[in-house]
N, C-alpha and C positions, 0 to 999 in steps of 0.2 A: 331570580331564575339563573340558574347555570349553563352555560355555553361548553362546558366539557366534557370530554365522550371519556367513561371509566367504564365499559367493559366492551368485549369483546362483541356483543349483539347488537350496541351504540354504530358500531364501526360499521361494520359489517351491513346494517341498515344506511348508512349515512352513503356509502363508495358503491354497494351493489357488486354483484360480482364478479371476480377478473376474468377474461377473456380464457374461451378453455386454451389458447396455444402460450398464454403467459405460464403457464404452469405443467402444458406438456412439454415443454422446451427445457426443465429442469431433470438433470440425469446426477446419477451418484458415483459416477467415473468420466473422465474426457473418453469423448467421443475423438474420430479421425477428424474431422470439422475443427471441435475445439481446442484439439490439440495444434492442428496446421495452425490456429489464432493463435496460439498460445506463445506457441515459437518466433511470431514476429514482436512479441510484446518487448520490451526494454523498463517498465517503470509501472511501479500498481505502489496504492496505499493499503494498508497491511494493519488491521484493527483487530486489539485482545482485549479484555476484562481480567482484571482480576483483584487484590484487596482494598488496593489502593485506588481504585475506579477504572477508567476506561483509557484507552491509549490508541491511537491511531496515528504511524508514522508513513512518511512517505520512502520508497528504497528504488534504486534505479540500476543501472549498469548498462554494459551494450551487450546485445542479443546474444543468447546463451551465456554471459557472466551474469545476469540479474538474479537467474532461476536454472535449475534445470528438472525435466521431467525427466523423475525416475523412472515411470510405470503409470499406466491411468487412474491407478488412485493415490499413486504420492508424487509431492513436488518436495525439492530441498533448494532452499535457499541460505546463501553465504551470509553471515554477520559481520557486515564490511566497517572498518576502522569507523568510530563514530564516536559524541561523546560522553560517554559512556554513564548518561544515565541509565540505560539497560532498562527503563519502562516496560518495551515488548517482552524481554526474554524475562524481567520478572513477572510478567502476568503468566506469558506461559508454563513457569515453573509453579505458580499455584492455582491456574484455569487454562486448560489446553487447548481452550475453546478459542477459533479465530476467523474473520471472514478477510478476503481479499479483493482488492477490485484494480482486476488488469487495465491499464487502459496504451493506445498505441495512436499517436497521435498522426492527424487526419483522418483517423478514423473513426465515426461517430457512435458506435454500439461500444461498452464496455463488459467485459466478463468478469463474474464474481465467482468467487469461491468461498464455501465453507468447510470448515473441516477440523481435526484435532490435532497440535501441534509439537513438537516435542524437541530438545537441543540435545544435539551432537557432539564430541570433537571423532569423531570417524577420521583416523589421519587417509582412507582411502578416498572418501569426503571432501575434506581440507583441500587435498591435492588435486581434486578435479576442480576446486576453483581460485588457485593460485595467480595472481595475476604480478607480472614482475619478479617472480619466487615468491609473492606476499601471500602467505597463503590466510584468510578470513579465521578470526577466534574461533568460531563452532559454526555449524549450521543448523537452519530451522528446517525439521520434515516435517512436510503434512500432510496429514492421510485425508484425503478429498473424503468430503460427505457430499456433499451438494455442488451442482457446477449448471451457469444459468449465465446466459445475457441479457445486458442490461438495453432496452430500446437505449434510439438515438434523443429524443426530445429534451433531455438535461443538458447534451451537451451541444445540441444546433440550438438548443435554448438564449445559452452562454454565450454564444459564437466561438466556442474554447478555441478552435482550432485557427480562426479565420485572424489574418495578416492586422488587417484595419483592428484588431482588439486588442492587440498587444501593447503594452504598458514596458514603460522603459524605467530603470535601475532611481530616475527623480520623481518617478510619478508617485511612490509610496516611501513609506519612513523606511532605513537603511537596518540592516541588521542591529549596527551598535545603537541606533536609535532607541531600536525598540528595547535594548538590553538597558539604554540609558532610563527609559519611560520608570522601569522597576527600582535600578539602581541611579537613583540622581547624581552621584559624584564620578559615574564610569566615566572613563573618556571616549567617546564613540568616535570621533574622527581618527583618533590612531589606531583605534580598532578598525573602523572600516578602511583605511589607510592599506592595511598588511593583511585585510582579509583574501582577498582575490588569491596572491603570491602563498600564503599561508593553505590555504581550501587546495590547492595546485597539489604541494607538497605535501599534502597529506591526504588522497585520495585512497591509498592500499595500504 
């Protein structure tokens, strides 16, 4: 006997169905609501598909450098120095397809987006998000399809936000650690040594 649910009417039976405000709460452009959230946001994970399977990065900045809304159905965001495996911007050069999940910390609801993505170099673009003169490779637009909150229960789940949960720099394996895990002969301590001063210096 199998324990696995392979279609769509398995599911469907197993969950019963969503709540009708889980699904009126999903609109195809920001609303004044979730755009006012939107603008205090600073940090979301940013997930594409495409050949080479699936990609899900983290991107941050401070309020108004992270993102900015064009218009309620597109967002652009800067492609800030990074290195330069370019995972996202290759998915979305051959699947446009992307969801986003805003989140703003102390604050337990997250907003998602979905939508279709596309890269820029717009030097009018570039220049709205110049930070130091540095102005970002290109940016990402996205044409909102979908826009929806996410309830609180994942994240008071977690305690994400909460003081007592917080984890310090020995509590988990260190950057070059885990570079070390793959590559056995790296040297993690003088990586980790010059990463702090290194990450400073190369921020834009």
């Amino acid at each position: 006997m199998t324990h696995a649910i392979n279609t769509i009417e398995q599911l469907e039976a197993l969950y019963g169905k969503p709540n009708p405000n889980a699904l009126a709460k999903e609109t195809d452009q920001l609303t004044d609501a979730y755009r006012a959230w939107l603008e205090k946001a600073a940090f979301f994970a940013f997930a594409s598909g495409g050949v080479n399977g699936l990609d899900c990065s983290p991107r941050g900045d401070g309020r108004g450098s992270a993102f900015k809304v064009l218009d309620n159905k597109t967002l652009a965001i800067p492609d800030r120095r990074g290195n330069r495996r370019l995972d996202t911007l290759r998915n979305i050069v051959t699947d446009p397809s992307v969801a986003i999940l805003f989140l703003i910390p102390g604050i337990n609801e997250a907003v998602r987006i979905n939508g279709r993505a596309e890269i820029t170099t717009d030097p009018a673009l570039l220049t709205q998000f110049s930070i130091k003169g540095m102005p970002p490779t290109s940016v990402i637009k996205v044409n909102i399809d979908a826009v929806y909150f996410q309830c609180a229960r994942a994240i008071m789940r977690s305690k994400l936000w909460d003081v007592d949960s917080q984890l310090t720099r020995g509590d988990v394996p260190s950057a070059g650690e885990m570079v070390r895990s793959v590559v056995p002969d790296f040297d993690a301590e003088e990586y980790d040594a010059k990463l702090i001063d290194r990450q400073k210096g190369s921020l834009y």
